[in-house]
KOLGU-4560 file (N, C-alpha, C; in nm, 3 decimals, padded with zeros to 5 digits):
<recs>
<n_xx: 00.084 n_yy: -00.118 n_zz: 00.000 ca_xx: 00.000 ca_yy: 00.000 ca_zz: 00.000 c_xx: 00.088 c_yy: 00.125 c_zz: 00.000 mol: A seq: 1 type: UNK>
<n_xx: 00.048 n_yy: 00.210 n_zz: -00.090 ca_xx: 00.109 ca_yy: 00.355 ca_zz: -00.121 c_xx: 00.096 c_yy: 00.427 c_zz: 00.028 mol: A seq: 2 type: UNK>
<n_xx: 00.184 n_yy: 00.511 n_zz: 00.058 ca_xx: 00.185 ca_yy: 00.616 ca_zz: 00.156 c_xx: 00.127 c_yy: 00.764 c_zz: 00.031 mol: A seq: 3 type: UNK>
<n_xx: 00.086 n_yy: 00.831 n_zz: 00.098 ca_xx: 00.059 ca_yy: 00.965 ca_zz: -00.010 c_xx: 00.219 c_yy: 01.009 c_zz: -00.046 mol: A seq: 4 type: UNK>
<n_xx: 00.281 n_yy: 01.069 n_zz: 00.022 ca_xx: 00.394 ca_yy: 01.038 ca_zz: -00.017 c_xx: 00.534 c_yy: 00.993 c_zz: -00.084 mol: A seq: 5 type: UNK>
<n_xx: 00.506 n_yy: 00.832 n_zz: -00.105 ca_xx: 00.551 ca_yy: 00.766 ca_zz: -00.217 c_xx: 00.503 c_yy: 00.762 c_zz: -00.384 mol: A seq: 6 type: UNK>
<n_xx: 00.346 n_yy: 00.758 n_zz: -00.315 ca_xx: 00.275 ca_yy: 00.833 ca_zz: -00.426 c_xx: 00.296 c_yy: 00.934 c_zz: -00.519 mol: A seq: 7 type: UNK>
<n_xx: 00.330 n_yy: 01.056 n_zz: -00.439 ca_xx: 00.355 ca_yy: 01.215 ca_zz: -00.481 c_xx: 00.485 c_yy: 01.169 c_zz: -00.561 mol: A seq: 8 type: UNK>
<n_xx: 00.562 n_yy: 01.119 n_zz: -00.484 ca_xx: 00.754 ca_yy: 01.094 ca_zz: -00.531 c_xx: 00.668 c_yy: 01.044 c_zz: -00.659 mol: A seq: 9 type: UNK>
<n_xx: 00.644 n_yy: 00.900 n_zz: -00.676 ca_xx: 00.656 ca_yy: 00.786 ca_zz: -00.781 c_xx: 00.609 c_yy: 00.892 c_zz: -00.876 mol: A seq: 10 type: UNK>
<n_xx: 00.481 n_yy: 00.949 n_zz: -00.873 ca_xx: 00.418 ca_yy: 01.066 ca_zz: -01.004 c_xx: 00.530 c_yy: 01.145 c_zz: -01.081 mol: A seq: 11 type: UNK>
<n_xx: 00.610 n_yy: 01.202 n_zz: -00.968 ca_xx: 00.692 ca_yy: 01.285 ca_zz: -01.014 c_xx: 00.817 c_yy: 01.227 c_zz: -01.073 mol: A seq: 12 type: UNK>
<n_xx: 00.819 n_yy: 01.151 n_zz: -01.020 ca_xx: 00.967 ca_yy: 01.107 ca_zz: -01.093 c_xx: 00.887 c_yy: 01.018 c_zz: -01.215 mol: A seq: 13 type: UNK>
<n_xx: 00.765 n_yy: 00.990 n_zz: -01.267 ca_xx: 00.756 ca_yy: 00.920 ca_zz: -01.394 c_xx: 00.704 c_yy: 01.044 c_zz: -01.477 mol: A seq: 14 type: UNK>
<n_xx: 00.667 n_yy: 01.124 n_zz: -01.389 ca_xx: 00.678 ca_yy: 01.260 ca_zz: -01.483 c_xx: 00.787 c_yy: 01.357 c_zz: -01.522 mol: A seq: 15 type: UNK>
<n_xx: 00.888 n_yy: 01.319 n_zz: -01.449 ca_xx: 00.995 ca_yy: 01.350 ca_zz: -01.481 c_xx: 01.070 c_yy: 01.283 c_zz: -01.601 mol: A seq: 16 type: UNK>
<n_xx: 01.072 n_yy: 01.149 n_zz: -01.539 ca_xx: 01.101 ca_yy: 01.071 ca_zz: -01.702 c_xx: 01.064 c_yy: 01.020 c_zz: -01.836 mol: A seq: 17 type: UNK>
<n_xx: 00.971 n_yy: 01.107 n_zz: -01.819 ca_xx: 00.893 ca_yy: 01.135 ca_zz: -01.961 c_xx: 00.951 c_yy: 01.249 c_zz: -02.043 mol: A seq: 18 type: UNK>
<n_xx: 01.050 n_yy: 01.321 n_zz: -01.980 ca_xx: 01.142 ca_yy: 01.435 ca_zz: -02.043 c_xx: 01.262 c_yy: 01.379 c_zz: -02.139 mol: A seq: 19 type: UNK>
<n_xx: 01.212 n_yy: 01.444 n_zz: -02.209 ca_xx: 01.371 ca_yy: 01.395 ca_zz: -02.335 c_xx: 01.520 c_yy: 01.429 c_zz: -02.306 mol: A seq: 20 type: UNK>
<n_xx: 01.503 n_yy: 01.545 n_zz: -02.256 ca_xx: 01.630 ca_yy: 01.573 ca_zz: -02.141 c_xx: 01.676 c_yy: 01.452 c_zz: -02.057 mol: A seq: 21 type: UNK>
<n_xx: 01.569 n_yy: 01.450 n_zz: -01.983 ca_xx: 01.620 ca_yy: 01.375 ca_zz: -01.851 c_xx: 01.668 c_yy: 01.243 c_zz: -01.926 mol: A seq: 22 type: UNK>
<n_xx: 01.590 n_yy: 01.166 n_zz: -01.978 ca_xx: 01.615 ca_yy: 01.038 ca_zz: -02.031 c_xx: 01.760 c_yy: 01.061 c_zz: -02.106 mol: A seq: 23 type: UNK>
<n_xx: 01.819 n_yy: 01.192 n_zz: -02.177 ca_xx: 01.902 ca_yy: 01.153 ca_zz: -02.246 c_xx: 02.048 c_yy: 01.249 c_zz: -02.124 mol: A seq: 24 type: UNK>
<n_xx: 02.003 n_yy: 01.209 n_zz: -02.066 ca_xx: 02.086 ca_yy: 01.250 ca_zz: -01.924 c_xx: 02.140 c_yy: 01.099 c_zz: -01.846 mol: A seq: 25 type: UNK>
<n_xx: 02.058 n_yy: 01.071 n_zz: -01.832 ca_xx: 02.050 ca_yy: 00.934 ca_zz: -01.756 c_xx: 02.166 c_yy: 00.800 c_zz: -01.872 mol: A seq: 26 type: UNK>
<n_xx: 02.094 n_yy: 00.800 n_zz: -01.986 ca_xx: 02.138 ca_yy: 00.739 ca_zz: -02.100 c_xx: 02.295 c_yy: 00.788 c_zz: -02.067 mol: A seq: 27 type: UNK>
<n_xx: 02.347 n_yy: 00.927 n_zz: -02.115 ca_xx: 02.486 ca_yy: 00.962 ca_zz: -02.103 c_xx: 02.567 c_yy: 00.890 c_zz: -01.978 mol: A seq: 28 type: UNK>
<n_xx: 02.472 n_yy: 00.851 n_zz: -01.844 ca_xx: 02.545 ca_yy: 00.830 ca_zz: -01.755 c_xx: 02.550 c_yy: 00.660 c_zz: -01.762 mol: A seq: 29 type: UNK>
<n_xx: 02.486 n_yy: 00.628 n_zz: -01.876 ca_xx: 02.465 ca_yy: 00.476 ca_zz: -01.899 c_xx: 02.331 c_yy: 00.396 c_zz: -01.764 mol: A seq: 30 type: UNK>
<n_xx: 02.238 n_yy: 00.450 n_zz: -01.756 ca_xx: 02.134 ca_yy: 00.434 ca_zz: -01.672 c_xx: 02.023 c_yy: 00.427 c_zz: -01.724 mol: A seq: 31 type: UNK>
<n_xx: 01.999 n_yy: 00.277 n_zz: -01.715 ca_xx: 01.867 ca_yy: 00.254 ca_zz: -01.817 c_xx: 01.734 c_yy: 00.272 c_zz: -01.744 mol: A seq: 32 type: UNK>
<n_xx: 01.647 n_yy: 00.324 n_zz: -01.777 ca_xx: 01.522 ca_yy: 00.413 ca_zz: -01.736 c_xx: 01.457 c_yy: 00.270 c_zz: -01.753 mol: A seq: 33 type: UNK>
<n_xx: 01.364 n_yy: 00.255 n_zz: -01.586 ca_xx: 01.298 ca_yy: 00.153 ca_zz: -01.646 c_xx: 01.143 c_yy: 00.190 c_zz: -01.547 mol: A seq: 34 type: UNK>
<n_xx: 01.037 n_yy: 00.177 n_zz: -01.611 ca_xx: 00.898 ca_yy: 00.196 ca_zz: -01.528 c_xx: 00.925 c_yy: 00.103 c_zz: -01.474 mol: A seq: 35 type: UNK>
<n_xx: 00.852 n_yy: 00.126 n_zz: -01.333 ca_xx: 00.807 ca_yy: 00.035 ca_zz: -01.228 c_xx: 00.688 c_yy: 00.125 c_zz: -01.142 mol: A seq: 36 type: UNK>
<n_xx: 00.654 n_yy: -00.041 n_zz: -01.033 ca_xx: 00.541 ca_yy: 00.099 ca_zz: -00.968 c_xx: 00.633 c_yy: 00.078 c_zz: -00.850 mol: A seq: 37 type: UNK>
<n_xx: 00.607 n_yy: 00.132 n_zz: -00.734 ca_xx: 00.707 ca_yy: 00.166 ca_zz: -00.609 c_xx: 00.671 c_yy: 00.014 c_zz: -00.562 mol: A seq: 38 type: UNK>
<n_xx: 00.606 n_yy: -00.045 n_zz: -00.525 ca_xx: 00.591 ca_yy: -00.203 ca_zz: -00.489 c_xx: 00.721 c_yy: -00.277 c_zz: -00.609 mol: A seq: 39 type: UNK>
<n_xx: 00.708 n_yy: -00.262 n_zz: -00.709 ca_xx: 00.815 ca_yy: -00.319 ca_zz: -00.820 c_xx: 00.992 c_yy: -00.305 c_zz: -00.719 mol: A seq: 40 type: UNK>
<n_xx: 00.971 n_yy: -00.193 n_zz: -00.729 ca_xx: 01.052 ca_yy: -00.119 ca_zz: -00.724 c_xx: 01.167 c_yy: -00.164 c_zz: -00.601 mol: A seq: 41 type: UNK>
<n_xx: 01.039 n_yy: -00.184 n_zz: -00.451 ca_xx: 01.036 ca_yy: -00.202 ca_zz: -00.352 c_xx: 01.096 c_yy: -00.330 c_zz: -00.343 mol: A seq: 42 type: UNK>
<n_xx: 01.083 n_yy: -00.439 n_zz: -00.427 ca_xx: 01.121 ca_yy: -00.561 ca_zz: -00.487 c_xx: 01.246 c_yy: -00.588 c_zz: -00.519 mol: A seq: 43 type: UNK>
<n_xx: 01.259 n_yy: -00.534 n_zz: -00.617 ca_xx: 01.401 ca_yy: -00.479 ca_zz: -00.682 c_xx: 01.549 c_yy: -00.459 c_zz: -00.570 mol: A seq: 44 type: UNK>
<n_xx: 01.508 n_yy: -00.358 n_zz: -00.522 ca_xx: 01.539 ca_yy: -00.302 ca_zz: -00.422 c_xx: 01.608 c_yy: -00.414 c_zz: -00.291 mol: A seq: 45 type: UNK>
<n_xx: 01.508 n_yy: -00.527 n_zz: -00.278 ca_xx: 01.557 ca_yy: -00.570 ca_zz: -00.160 c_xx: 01.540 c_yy: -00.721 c_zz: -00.222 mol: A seq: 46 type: UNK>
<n_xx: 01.588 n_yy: -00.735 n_zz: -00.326 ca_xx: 01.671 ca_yy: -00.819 ca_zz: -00.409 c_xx: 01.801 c_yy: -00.852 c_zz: -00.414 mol: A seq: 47 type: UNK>
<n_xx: 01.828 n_yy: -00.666 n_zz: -00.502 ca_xx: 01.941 ca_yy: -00.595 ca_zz: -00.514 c_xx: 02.030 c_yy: -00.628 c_zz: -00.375 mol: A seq: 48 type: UNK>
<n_xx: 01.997 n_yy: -00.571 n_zz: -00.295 ca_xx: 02.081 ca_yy: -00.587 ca_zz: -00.122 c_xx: 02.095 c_yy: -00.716 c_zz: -00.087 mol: A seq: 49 type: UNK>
<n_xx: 01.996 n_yy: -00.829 n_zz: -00.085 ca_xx: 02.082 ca_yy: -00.970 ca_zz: -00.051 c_xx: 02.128 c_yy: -01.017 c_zz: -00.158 mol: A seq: 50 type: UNK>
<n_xx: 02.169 n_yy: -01.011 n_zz: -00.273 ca_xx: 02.237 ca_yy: -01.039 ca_zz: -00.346 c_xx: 02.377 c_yy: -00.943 c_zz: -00.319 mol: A seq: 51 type: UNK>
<n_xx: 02.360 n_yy: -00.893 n_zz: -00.313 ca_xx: 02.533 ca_yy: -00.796 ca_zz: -00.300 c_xx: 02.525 c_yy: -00.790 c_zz: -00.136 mol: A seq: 52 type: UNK>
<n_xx: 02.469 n_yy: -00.854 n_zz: -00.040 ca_xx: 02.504 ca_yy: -00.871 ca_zz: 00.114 c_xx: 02.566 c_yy: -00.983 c_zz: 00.066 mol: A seq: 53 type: UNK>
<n_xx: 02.567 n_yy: -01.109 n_zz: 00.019 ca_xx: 02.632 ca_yy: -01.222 ca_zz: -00.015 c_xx: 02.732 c_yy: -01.218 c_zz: -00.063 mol: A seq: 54 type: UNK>
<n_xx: 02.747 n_yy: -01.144 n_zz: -00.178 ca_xx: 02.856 ca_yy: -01.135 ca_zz: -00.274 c_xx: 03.009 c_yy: -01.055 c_zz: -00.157 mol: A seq: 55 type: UNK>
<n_xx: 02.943 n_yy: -00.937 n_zz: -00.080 ca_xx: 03.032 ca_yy: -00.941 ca_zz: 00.027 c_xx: 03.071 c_yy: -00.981 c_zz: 00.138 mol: A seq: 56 type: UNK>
<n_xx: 02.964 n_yy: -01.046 n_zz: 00.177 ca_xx: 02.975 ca_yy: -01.184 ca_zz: 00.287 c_xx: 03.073 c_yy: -01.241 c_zz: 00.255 mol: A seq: 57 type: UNK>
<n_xx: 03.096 n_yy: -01.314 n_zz: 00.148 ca_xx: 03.169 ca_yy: -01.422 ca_zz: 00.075 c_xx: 03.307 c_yy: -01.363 c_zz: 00.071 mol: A seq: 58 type: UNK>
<n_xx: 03.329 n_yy: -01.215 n_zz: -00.044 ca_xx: 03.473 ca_yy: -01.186 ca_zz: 00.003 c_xx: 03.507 c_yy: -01.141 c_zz: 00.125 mol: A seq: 59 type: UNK>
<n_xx: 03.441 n_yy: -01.161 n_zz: 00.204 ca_xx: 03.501 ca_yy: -01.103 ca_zz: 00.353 c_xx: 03.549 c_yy: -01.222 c_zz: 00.385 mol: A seq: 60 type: UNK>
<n_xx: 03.501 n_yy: -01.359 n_zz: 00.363 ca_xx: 03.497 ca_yy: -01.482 ca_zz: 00.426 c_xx: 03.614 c_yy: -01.517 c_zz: 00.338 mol: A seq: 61 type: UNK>
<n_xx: 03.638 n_yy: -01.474 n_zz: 00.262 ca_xx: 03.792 ca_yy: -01.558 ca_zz: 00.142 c_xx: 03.857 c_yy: -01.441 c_zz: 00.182 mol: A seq: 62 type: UNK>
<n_xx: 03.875 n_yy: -01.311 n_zz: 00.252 ca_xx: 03.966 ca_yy: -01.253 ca_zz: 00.259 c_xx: 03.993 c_yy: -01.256 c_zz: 00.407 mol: A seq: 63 type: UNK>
<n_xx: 03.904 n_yy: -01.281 n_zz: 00.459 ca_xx: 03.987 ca_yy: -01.366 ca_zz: 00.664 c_xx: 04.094 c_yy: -01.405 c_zz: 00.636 mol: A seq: 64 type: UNK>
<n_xx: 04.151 n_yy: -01.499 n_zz: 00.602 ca_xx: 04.241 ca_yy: -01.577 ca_zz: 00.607 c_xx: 04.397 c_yy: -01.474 c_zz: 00.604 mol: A seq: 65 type: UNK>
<n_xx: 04.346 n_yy: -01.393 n_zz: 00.586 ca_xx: 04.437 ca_yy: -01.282 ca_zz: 00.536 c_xx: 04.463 c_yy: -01.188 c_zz: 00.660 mol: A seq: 66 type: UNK>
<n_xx: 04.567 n_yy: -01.195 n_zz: 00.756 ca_xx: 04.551 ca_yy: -01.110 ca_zz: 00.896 c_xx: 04.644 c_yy: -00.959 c_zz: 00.824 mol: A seq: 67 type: UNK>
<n_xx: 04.684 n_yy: -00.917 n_zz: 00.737 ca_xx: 04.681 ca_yy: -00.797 ca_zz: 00.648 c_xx: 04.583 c_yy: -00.737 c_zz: 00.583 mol: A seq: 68 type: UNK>
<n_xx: 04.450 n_yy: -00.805 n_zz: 00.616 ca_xx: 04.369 ca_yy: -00.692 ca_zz: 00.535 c_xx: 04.244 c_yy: -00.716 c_zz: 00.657 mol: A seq: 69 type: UNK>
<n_xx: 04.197 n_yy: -00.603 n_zz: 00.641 ca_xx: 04.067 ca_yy: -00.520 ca_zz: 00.751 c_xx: 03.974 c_yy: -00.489 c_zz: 00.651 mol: A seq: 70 type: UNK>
<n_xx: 03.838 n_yy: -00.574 n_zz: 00.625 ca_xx: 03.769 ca_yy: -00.473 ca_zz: 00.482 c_xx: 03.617 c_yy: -00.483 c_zz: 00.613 mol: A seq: 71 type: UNK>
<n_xx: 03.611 n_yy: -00.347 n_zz: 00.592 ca_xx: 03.441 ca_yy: -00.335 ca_zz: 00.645 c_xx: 03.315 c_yy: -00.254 c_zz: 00.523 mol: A seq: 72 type: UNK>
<n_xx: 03.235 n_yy: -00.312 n_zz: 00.533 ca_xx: 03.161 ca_yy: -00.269 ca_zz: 00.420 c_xx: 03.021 c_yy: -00.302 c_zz: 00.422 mol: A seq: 73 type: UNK>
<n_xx: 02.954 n_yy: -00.193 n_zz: 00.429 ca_xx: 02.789 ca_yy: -00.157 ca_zz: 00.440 c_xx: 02.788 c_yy: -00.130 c_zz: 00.301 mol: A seq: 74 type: UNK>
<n_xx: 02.637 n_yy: -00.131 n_zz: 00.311 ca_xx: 02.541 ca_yy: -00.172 ca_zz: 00.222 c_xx: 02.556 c_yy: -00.015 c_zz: 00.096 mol: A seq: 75 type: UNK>
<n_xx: 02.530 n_yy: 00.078 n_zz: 00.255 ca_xx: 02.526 ca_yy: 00.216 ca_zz: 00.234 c_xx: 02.644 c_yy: 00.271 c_zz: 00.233 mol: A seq: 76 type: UNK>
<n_xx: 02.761 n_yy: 00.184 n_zz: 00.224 ca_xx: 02.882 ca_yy: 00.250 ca_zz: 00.145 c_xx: 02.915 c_yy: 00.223 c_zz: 00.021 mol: A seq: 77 type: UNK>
<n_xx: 02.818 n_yy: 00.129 n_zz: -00.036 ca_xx: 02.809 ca_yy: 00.111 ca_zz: -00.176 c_xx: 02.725 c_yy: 00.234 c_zz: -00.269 mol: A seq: 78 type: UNK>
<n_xx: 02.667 n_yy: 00.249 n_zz: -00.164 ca_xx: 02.563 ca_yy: 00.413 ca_zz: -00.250 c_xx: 02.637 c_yy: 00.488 c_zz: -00.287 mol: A seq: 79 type: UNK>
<n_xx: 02.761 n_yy: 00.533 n_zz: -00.205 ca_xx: 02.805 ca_yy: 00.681 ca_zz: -00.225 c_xx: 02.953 c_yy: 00.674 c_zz: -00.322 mol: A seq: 80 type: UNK>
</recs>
């Protein structure tokens, strides 16, 4: 269920990407525009994160063995 909120966002940003600009903005940055509704999205989303929580689970677990390396790494240091 929509919050009004998510609502307002989701409108705007598919009204946003209905701009020929924007789309050929996104494109330059190699970012493929794709509809969804925020439930899709929401999906996606927390897909995306246990699949790449694993993928660094795993090299953390093949790089233990290693008392020269220290790797710490959130989810939300992949964002930035």
């Amino acid at each position: 269920m929509q919050t009004p909120v998510v609502a307002k966002l989701h409108n705007a940003t598919a009204q946003a990407l209905t701009d020929a600009k924007v789309r050929e903005a996104f494109s330059r940055l190699c970012v493929e525009v794709v509809g969804s509704t925020p439930e899709e999205f929401a999906a996606f989303i927390k897909d995306d994160h246990a699949r790449w929580a694993k993928v660094i689970k795993d090299a953390m677990s093949a790089a233990s063995g290693a008392s020269h390396l220290h790797c710490q790494v959130s989810f939300s240091d992949l964002l930035t």
